[in-house]
C-alpha positions as CSV (number, residue, x, y, z in Angstrom):
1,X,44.5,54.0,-26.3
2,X,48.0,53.5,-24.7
3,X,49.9,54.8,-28.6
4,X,48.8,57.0,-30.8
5,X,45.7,59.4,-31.2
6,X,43.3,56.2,-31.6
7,X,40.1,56.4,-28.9
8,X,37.2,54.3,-27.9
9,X,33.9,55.8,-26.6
10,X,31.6,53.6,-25.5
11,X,28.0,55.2,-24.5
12,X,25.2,53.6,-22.5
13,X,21.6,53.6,-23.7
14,X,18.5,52.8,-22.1
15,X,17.4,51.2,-24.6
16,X,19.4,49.4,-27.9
17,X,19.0,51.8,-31.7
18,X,16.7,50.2,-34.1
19,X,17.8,49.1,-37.7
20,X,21.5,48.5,-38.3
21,X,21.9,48.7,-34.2
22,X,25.5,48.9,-32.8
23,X,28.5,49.0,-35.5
24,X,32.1,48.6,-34.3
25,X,35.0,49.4,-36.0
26,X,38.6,47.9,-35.7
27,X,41.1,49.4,-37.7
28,X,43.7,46.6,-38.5
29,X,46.4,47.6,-40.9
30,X,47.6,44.0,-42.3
31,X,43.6,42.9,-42.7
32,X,44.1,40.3,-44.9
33,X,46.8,38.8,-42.4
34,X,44.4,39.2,-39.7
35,X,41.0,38.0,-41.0
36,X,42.6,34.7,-42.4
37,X,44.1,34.0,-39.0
38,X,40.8,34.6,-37.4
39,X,39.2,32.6,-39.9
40,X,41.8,29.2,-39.0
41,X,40.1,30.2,-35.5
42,X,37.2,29.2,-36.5
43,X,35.5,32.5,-36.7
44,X,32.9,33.0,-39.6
45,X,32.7,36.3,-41.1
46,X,29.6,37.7,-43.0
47,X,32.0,39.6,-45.7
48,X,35.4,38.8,-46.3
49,X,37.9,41.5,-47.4
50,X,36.3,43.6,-50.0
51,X,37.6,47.1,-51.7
52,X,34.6,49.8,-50.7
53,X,33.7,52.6,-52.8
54,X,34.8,54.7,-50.3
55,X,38.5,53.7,-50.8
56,X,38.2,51.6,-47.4
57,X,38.8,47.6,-47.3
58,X,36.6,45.3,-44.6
59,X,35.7,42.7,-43.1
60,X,32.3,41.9,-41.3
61,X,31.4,39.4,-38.8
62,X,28.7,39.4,-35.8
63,X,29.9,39.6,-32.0
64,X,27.6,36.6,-30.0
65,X,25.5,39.5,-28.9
66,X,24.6,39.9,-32.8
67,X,26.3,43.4,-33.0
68,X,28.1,44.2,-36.1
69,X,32.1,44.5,-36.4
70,X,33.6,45.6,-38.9
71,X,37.5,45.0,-39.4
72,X,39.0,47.6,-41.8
73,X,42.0,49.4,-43.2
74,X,41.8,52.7,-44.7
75,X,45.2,54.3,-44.4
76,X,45.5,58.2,-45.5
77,X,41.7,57.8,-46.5
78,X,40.4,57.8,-42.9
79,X,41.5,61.3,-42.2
80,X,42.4,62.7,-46.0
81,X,40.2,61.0,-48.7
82,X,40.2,62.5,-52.0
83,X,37.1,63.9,-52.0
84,X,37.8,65.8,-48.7
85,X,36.7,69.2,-48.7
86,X,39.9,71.8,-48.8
């Protein structure tokens, strides 16, 4: 990514996984902001903004190819939660 040490992998399969299938995550640090503009797009999510156990917040919503997205913000927690291992 042109800023910062954010990076995108992308690897192709033969064949699709079973189960959950693809899951991809977008980072997004105003969220709220962001899911409600999407939202007066006209884009329906399957799970608005919701706290997570794991001290994340997300979103979820389908791409037309029926692969999960998740929209999230988990500031220090994604590299330094409190239950990291010193």
């Amino acid at each position: 990514m042109p800023d910062g040490a954010a990076t995108f992998s992308i690897h192709k399969v033969d064949e699709l996984p079973a189960g959950a299938g693809i899951i991809v995550y977008f980072e997004h640090e105003h969220l709220d902001v962001t899911v409600t503009q999407l939202e007066e797009k006209g884009i329906k999510f399957a799970e608005t903004p919701t706290d997570k156990s794991w001290l994340w917040r997300e979103a979820k919503l389908k791409d037309p190819d029926g692969n999960q997205l998740i929209i999230y913000y988990a500031g220090e927690n994604r590299k330094d939660p409190p239950w990291k291992l010193k």
